[in-house]
BALOBA-1460 file (C-alpha; in Angstrom, 3 decimals):
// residues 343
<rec num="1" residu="x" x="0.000" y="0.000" z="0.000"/>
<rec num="2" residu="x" x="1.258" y="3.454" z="-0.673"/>
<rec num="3" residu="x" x="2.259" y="6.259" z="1.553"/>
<rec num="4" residu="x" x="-0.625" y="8.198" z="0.091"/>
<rec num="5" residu="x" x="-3.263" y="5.587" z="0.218"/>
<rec num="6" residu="x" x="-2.634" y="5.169" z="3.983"/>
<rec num="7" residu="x" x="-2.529" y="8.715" z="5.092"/>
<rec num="8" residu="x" x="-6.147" y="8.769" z="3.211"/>
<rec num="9" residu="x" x="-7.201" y="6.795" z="5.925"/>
<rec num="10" residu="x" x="-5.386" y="8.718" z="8.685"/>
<rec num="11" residu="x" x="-7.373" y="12.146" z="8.419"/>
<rec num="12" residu="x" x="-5.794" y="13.384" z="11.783"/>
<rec num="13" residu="x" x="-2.404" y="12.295" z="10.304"/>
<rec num="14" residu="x" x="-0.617" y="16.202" z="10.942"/>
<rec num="15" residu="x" x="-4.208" y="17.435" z="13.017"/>
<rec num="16" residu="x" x="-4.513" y="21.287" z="12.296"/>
<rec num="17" residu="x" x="-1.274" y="22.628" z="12.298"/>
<rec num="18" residu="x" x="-0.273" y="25.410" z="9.712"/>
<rec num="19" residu="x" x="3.173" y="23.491" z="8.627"/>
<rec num="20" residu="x" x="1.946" y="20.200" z="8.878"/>
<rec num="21" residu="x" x="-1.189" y="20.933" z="6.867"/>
<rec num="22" residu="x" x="1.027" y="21.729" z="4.155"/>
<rec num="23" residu="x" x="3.076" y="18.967" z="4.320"/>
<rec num="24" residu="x" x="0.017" y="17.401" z="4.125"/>
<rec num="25" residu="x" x="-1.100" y="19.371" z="0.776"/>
<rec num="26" residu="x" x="1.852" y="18.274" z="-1.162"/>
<rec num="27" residu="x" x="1.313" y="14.582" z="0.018"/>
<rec num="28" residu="x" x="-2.025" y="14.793" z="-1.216"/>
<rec num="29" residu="x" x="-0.934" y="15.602" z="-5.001"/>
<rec num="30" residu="x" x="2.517" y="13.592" z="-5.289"/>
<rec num="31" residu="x" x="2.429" y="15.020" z="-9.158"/>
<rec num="32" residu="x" x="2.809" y="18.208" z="-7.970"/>
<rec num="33" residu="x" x="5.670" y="16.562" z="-5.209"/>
<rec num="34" residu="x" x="7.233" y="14.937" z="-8.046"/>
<rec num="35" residu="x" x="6.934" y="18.445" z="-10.148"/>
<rec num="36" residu="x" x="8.452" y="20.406" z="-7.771"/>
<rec num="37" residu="x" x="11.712" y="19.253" z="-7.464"/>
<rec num="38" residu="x" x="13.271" y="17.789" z="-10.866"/>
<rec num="39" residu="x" x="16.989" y="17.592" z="-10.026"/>
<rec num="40" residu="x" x="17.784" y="21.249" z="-10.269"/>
<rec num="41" residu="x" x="18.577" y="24.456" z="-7.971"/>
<rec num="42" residu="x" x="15.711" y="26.644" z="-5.895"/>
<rec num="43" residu="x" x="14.732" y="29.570" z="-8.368"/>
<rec num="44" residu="x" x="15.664" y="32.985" z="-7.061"/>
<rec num="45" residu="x" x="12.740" y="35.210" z="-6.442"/>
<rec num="46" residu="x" x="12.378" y="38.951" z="-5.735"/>
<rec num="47" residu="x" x="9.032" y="37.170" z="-3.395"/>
<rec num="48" residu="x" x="11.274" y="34.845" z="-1.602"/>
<rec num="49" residu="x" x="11.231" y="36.336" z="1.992"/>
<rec num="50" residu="x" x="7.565" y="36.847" z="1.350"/>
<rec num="51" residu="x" x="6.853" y="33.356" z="0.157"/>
<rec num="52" residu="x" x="6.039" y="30.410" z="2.976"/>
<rec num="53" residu="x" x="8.312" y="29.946" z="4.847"/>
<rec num="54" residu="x" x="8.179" y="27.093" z="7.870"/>
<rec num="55" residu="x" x="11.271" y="27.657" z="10.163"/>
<rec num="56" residu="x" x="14.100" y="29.678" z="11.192"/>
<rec num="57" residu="x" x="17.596" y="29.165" z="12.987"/>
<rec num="58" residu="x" x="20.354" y="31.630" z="14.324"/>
<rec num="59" residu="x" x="23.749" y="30.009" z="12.661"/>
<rec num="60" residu="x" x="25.786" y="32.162" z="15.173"/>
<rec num="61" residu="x" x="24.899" y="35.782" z="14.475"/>
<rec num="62" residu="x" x="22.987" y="35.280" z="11.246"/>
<rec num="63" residu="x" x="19.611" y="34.653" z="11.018"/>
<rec num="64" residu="x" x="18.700" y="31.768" z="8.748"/>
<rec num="65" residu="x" x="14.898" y="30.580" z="7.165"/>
<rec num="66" residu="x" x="13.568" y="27.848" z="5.117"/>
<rec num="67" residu="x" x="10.230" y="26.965" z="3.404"/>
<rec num="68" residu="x" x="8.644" y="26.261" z="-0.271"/>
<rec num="69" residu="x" x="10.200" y="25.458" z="-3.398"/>
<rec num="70" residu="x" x="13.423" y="24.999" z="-1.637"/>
<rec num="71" residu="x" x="13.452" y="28.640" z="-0.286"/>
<rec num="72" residu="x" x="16.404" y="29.295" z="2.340"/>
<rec num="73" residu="x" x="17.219" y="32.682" z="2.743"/>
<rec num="74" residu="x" x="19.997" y="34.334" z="5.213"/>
<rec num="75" residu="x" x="20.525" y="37.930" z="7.244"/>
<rec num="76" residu="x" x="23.067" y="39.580" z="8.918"/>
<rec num="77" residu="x" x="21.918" y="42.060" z="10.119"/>
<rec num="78" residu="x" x="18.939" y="41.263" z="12.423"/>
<rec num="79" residu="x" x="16.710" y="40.642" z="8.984"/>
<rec num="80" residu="x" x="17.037" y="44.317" z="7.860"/>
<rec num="81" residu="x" x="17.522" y="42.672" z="4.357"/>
<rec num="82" residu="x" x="17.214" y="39.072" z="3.227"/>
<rec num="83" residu="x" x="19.803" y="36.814" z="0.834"/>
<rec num="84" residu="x" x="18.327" y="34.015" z="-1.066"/>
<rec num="85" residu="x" x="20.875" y="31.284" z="-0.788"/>
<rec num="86" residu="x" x="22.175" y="28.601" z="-3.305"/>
<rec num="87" residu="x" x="20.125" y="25.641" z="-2.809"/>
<rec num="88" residu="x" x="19.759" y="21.995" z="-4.617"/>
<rec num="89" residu="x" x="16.233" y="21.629" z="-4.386"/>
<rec num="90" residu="x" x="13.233" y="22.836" z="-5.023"/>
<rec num="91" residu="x" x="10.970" y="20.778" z="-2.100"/>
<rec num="92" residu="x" x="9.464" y="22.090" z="0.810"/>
<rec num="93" residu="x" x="11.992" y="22.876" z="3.395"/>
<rec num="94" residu="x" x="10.065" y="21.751" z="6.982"/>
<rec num="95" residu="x" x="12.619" y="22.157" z="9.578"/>
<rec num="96" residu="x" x="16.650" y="23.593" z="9.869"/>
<rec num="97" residu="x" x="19.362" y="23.466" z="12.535"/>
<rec num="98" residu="x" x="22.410" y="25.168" z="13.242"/>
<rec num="99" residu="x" x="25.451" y="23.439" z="15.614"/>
<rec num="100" residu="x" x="27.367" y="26.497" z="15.157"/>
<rec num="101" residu="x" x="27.899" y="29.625" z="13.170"/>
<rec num="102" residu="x" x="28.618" y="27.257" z="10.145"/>
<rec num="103" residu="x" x="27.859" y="24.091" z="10.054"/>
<rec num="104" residu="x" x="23.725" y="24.156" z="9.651"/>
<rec num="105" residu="x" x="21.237" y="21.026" z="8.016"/>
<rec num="106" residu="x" x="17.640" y="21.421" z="6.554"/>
<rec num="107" residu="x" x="15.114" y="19.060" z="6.118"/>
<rec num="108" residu="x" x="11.801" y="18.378" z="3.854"/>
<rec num="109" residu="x" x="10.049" y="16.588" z="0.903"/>
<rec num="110" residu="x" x="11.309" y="13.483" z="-0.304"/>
<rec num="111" residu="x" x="13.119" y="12.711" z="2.610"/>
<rec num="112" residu="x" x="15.509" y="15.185" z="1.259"/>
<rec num="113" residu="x" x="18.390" y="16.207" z="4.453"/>
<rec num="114" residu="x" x="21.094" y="19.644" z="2.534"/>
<rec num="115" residu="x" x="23.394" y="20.217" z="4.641"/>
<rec num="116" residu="x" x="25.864" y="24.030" z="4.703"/>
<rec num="117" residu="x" x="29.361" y="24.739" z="5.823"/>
<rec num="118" residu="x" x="29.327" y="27.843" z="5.211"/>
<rec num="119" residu="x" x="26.281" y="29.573" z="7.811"/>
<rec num="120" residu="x" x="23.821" y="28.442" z="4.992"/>
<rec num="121" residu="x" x="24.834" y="30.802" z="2.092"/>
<rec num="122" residu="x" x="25.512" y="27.497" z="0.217"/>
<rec num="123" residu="x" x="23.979" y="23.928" z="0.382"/>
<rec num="124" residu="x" x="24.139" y="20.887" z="-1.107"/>
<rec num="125" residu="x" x="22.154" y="17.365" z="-0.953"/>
<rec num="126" residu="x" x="23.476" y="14.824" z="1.307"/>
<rec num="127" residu="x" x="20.485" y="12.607" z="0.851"/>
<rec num="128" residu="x" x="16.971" y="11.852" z="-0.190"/>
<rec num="129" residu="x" x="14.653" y="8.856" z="-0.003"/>
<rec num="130" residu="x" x="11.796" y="9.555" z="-3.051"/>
<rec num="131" residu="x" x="10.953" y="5.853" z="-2.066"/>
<rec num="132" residu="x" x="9.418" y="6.713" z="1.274"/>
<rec num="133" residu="x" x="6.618" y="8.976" z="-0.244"/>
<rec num="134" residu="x" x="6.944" y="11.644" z="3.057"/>
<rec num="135" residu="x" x="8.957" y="13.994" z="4.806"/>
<rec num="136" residu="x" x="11.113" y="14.582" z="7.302"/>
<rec num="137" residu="x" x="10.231" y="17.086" z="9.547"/>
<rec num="138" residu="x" x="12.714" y="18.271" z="12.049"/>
<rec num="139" residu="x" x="16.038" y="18.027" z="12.387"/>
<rec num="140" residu="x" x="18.506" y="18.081" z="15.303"/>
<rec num="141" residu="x" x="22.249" y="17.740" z="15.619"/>
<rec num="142" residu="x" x="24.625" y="17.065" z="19.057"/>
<rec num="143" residu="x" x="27.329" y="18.311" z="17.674"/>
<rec num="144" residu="x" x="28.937" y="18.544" z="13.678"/>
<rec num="145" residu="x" x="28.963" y="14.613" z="13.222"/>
<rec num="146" residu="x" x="26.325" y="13.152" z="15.335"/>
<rec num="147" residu="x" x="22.672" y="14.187" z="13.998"/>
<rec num="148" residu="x" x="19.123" y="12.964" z="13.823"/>
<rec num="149" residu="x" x="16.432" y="13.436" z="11.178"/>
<rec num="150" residu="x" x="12.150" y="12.656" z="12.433"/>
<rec num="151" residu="x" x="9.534" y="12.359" z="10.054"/>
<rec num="152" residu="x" x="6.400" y="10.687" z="9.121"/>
<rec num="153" residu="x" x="5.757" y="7.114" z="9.188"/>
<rec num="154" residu="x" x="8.108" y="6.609" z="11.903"/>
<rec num="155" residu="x" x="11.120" y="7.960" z="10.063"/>
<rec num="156" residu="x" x="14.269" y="7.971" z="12.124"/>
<rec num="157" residu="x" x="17.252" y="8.713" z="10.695"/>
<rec num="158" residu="x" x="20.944" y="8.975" z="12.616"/>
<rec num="159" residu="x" x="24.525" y="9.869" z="11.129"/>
<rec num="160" residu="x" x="27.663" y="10.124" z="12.819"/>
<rec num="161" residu="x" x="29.645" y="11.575" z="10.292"/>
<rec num="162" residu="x" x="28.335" y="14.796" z="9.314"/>
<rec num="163" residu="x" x="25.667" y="13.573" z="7.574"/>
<rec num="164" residu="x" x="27.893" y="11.661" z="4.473"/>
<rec num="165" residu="x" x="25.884" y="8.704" z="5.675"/>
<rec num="166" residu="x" x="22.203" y="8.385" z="7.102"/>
<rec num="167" residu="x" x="21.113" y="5.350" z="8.576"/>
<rec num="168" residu="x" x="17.543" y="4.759" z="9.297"/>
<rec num="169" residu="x" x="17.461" y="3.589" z="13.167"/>
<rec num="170" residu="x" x="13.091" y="3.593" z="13.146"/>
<rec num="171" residu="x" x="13.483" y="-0.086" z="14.488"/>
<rec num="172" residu="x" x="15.068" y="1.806" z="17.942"/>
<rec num="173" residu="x" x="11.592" y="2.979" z="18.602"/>
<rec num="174" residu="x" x="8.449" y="1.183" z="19.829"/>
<rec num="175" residu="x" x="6.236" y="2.560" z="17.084"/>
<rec num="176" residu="x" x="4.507" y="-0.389" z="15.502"/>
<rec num="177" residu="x" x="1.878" y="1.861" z="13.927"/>
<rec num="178" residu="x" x="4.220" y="3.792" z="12.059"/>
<rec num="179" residu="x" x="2.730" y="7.125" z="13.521"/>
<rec num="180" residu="x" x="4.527" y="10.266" z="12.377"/>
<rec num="181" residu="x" x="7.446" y="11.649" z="13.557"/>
<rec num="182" residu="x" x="6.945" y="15.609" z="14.205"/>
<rec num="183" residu="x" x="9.815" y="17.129" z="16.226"/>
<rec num="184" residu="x" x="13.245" y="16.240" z="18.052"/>
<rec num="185" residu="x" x="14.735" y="18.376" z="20.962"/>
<rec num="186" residu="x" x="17.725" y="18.036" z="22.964"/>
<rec num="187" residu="x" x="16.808" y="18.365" z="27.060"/>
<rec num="188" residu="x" x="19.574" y="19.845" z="29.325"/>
<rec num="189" residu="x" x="21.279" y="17.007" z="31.431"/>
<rec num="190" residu="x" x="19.138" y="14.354" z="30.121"/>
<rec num="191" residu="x" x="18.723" y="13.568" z="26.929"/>
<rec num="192" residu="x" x="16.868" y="13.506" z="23.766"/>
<rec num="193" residu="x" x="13.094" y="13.590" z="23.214"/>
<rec num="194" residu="x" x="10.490" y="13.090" z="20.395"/>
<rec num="195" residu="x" x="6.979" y="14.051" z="19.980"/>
<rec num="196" residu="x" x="4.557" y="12.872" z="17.437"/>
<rec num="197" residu="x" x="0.948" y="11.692" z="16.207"/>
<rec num="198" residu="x" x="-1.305" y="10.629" z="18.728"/>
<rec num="199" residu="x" x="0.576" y="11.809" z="21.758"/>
<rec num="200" residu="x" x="3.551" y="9.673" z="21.411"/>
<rec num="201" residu="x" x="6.539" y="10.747" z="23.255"/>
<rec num="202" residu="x" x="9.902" y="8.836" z="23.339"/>
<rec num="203" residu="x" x="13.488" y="9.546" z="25.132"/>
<rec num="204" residu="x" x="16.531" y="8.844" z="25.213"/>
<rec num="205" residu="x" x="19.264" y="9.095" z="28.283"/>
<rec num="206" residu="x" x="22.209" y="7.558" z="25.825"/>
<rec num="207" residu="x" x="22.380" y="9.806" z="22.627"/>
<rec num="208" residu="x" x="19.376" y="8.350" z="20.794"/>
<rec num="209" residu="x" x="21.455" y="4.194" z="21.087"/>
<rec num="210" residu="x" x="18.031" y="3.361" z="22.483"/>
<rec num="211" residu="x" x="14.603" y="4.790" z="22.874"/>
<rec num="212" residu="x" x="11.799" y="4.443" z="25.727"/>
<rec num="213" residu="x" x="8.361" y="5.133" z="25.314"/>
<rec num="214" residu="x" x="6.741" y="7.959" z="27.509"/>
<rec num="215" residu="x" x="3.080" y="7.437" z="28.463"/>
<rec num="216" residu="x" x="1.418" y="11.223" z="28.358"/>
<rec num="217" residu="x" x="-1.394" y="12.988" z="29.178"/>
<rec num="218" residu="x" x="-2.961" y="13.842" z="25.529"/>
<rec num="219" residu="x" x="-3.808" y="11.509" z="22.535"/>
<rec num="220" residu="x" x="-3.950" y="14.148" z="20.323"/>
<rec num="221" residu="x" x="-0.705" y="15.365" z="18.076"/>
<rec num="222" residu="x" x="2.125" y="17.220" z="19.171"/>
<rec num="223" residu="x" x="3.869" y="18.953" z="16.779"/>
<rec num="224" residu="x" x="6.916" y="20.028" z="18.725"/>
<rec num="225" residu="x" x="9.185" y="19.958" z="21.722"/>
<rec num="226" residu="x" x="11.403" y="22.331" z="23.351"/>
<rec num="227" residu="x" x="14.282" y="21.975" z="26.128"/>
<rec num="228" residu="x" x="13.774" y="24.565" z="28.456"/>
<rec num="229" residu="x" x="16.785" y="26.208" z="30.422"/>
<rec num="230" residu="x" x="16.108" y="24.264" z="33.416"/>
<rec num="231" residu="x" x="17.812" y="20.786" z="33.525"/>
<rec num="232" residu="x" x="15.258" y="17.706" z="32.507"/>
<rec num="233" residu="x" x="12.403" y="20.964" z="31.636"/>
<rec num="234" residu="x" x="10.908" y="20.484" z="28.706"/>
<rec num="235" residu="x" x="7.727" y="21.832" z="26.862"/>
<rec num="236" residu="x" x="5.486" y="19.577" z="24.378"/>
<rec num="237" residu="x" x="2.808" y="21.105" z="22.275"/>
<rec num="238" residu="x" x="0.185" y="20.562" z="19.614"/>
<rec num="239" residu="x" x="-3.571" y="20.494" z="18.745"/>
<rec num="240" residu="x" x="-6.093" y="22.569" z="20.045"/>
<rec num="241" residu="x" x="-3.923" y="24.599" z="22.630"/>
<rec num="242" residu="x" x="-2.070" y="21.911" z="24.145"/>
<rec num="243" residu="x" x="0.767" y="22.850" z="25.705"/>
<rec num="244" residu="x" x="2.585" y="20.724" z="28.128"/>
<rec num="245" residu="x" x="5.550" y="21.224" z="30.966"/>
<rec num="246" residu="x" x="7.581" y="18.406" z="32.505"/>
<rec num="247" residu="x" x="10.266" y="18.975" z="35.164"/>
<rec num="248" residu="x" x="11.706" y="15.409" z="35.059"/>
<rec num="249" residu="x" x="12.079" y="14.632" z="31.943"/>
<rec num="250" residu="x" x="8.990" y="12.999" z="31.185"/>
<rec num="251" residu="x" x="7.835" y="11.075" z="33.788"/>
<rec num="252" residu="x" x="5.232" y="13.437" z="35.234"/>
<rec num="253" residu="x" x="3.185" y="16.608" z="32.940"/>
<rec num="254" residu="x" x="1.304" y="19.269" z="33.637"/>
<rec num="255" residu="x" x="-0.931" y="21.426" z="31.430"/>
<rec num="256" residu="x" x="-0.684" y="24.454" z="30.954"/>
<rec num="257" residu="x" x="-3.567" y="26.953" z="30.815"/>
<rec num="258" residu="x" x="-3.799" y="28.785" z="28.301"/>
<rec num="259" residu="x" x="-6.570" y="31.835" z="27.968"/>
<rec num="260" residu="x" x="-7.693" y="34.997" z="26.008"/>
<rec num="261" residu="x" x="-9.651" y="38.224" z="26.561"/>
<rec num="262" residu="x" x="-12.324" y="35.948" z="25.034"/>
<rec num="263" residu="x" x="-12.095" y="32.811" z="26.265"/>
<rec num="264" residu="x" x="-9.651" y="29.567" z="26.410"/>
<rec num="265" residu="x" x="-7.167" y="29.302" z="24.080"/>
<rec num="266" residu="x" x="-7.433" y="26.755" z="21.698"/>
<rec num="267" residu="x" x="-5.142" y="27.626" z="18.482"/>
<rec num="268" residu="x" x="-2.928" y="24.959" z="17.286"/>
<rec num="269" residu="x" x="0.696" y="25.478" z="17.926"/>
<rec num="270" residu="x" x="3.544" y="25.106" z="16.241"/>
<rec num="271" residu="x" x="6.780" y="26.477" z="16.718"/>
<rec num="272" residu="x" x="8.958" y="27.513" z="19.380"/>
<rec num="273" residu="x" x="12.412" y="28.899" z="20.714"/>
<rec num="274" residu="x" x="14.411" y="29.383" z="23.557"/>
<rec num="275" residu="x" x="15.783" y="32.836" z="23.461"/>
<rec num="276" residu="x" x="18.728" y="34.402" z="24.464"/>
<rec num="277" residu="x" x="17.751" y="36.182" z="26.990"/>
<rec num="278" residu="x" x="15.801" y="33.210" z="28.642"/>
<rec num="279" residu="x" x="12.436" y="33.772" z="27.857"/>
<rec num="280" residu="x" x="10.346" y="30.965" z="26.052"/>
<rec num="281" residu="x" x="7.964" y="31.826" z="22.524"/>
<rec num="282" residu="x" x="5.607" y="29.575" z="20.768"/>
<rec num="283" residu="x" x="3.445" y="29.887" z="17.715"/>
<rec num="284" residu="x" x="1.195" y="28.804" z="16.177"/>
<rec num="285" residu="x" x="-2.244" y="29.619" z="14.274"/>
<rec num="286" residu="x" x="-4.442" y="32.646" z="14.179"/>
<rec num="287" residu="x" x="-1.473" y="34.795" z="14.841"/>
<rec num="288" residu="x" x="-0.641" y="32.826" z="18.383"/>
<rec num="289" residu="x" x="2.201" y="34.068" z="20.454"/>
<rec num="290" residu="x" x="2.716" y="32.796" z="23.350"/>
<rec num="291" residu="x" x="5.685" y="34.330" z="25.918"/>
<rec num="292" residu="x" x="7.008" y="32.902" z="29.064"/>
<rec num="293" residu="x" x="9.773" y="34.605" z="31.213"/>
<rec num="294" residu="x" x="9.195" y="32.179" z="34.004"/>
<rec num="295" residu="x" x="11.254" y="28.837" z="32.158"/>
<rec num="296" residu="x" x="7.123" y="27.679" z="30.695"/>
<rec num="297" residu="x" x="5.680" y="27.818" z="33.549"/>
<rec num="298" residu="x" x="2.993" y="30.724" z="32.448"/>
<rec num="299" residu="x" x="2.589" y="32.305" z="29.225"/>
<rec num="300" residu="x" x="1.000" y="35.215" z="28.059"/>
<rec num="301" residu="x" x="-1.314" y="34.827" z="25.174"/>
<rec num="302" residu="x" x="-1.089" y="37.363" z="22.169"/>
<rec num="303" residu="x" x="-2.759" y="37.703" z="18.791"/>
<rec num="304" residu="x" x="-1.172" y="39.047" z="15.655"/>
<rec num="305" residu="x" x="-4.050" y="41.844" z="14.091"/>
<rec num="306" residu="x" x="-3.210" y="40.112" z="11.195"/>
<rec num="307" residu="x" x="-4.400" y="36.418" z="12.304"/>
<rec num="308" residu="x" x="-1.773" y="34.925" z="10.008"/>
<rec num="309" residu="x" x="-0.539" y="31.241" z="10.322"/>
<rec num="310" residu="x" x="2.754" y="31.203" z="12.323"/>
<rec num="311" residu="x" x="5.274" y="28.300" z="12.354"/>
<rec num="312" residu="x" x="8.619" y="29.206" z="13.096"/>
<rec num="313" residu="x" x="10.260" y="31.832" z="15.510"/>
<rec num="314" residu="x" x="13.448" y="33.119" z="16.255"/>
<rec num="315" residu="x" x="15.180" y="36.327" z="18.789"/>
<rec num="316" residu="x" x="16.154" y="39.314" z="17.532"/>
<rec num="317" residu="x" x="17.771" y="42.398" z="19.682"/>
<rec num="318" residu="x" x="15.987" y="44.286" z="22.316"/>
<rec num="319" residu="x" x="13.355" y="41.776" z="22.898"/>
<rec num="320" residu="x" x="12.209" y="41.305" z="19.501"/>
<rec num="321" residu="x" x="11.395" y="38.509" z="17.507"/>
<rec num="322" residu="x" x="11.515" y="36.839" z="13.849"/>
<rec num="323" residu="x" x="8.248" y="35.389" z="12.989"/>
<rec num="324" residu="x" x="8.048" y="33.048" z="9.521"/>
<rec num="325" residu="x" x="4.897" y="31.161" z="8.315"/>
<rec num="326" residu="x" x="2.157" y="32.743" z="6.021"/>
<rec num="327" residu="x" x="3.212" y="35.582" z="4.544"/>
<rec num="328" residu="x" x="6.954" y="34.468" z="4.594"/>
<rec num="329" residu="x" x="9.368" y="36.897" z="7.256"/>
<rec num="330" residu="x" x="7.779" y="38.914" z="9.783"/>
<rec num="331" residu="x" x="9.732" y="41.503" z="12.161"/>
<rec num="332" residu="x" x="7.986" y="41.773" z="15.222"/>
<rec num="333" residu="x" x="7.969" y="43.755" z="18.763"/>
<rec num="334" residu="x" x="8.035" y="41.560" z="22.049"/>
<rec num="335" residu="x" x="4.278" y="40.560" z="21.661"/>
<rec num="336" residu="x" x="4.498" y="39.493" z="18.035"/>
<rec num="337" residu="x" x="2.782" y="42.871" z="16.940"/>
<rec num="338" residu="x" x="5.047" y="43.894" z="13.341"/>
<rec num="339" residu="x" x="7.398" y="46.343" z="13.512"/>
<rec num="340" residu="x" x="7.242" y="49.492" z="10.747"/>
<rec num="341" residu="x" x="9.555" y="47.780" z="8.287"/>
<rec num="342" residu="x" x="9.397" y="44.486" z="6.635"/>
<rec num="343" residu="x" x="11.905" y="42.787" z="4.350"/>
């Protein structure tokens, strides 16, 4: 049976998340998939920053994005103005990582992994999978050689060189059902730790060598993870609002409540970041930005005006932040309001 023909019978295969929904949309029309990237470099476009873009990374002091058609675009100076950069592929882009100022990886489509040496100007194609039929969709590296790649279906991929080989280690993980993959984090004195379809949660205390499932408190999707500051912190959030806080690494959650002038708060979410300066963000749809100064414990709940799908975020100087997701780049103030200029 095919990729597509199963996910046909998984409706609440990605749930209601911006990103995922368009991972979703290319599944859906592999002709298009198959259209999209034919062996040959992104096209440069004028549109690029304002295109869709799905996630952004700091490779040092630069500020690097990804998204459609193999968009990846690069600033130095705090996103004033925008690069496009060299790429090998014209896929959606779902996820990129930096280890350092140079050496950065992006994920997407056709189980593509491009990996940069030189803070993502440049990029070539380490490898690709057309055979799988789905993406990867995050990507996460302990240090230049030693990296993991999640996706759907279970995908699990692990190299130890840099990336000149990927092996796929899915078999590490008790996932009979092949659910999806969503998002890989690192957690501070612990470990590593995956979120996906139905709730599933997995860790790791030896560098990904072996994987336990975590029973959780939500059967819905989580989309993404995030190491706190705190050692063995971690958030885990999704569908609907759901945003969850563990202390210990797992073993014990609580939810987080989440409200608005008008009610509970019950956008999907998305993306988040650790900042600099030690506060937490998350995003997500309708324009959702959520801010913690307290290591997750609370957030404050703000709306864009414009109610745009968010996915990705990033820090900027004096408490400002990078937004990407509909609309492509989006400088922001502290609350995720934009700022007067745009790239």
């Amino acid at each position: 049976m095919s990729q597509w023909a199963r996910m046909r019978g998984r409706p609440w295969a990605w749930g209601w998340s911006m990103a995922a929904l368009l991972v979703l949309t290319s599944a859906m029309c592999p002709d298009r998939a198959q259209a999209a990237d034919d062996g040959q470099s992104a096209i440069a476009s004028e549109r690029a920053a304002h295109s869709l873009l799905i996630d952004a990374a700091q490779a040092g002091k630069r500020l690097v994005v990804v998204g459609d058609r193999g968009h990846i675009l690069y600033s130095d100076d705090q996103g004033g103005a925008w690069t496009q950069a060299q790429v090998p592929s014209r896929q959606l882009l779902t996820a990129v990582y930096f280890v350092d100022a140079e050496h950065g990886w992006a994920v997407g489509h056709d189980a593509q992994v491009l990996a940069s040496d030189d803070g993502g100007a440049t990029w070539r194609k380490q490898f690709e999978d057309l055979a799988r039929e789905a993406p990867l969709l995050d990507v996460l590296f302990l240090d230049t050689r030693h990296g993991f790649a999640v996706g759907a279906y279970g995908a699990l991929l692990e190299t130890r060189d840099g990336g000149q080989q990927w092996h796929d280690v899915g078999d590490r993980l008790d996932n009979p059902e092949q659910l999806h993959l969503n998002a890989i984090a690192q957690v501070k004195d612990r470990g590593l730790f995956i979120v996906g379809e139905q709730g599933s949660l997995y860790r790791s205390s030896d560098d990904g060598q072996s994987w336990a499932s975590v029973p959780g408190p939500y059967e819905g999707s989580l989309f993404g993870v995030l190491g706190t500051a705190s050692p063995a912190t971690l958030l885990a959030f999704g569908l609907r609002g759901n945003l969850l806080r563990s202390t210990d690494f797992g073993d014990t959650w609580q939810r987080i409540t989440l409200s608005t002038e008008r009610g509970p708060f019950a956008a999907g979410l998305s993306g988040a970041a650790l900042l600099d300066d030690g506060r937490v963000v998350v995003v997500g749809n309708a324009g959702s930005v959520l801010l913690s100064d307290d290591d997750g414990e609370t957030f404050t709940v703000n709306s864009r005006r414009d109610r745009i799908a968010l996915a990705g975020v990033a820090g900027l100087a004096d408490q400002r932040l990078l937004l990407v997701g509909q609309g492509g780049i989006h400088l922001a103030d502290a609350k995720g309001q934009d700022l007067e200029v745009q790239p």
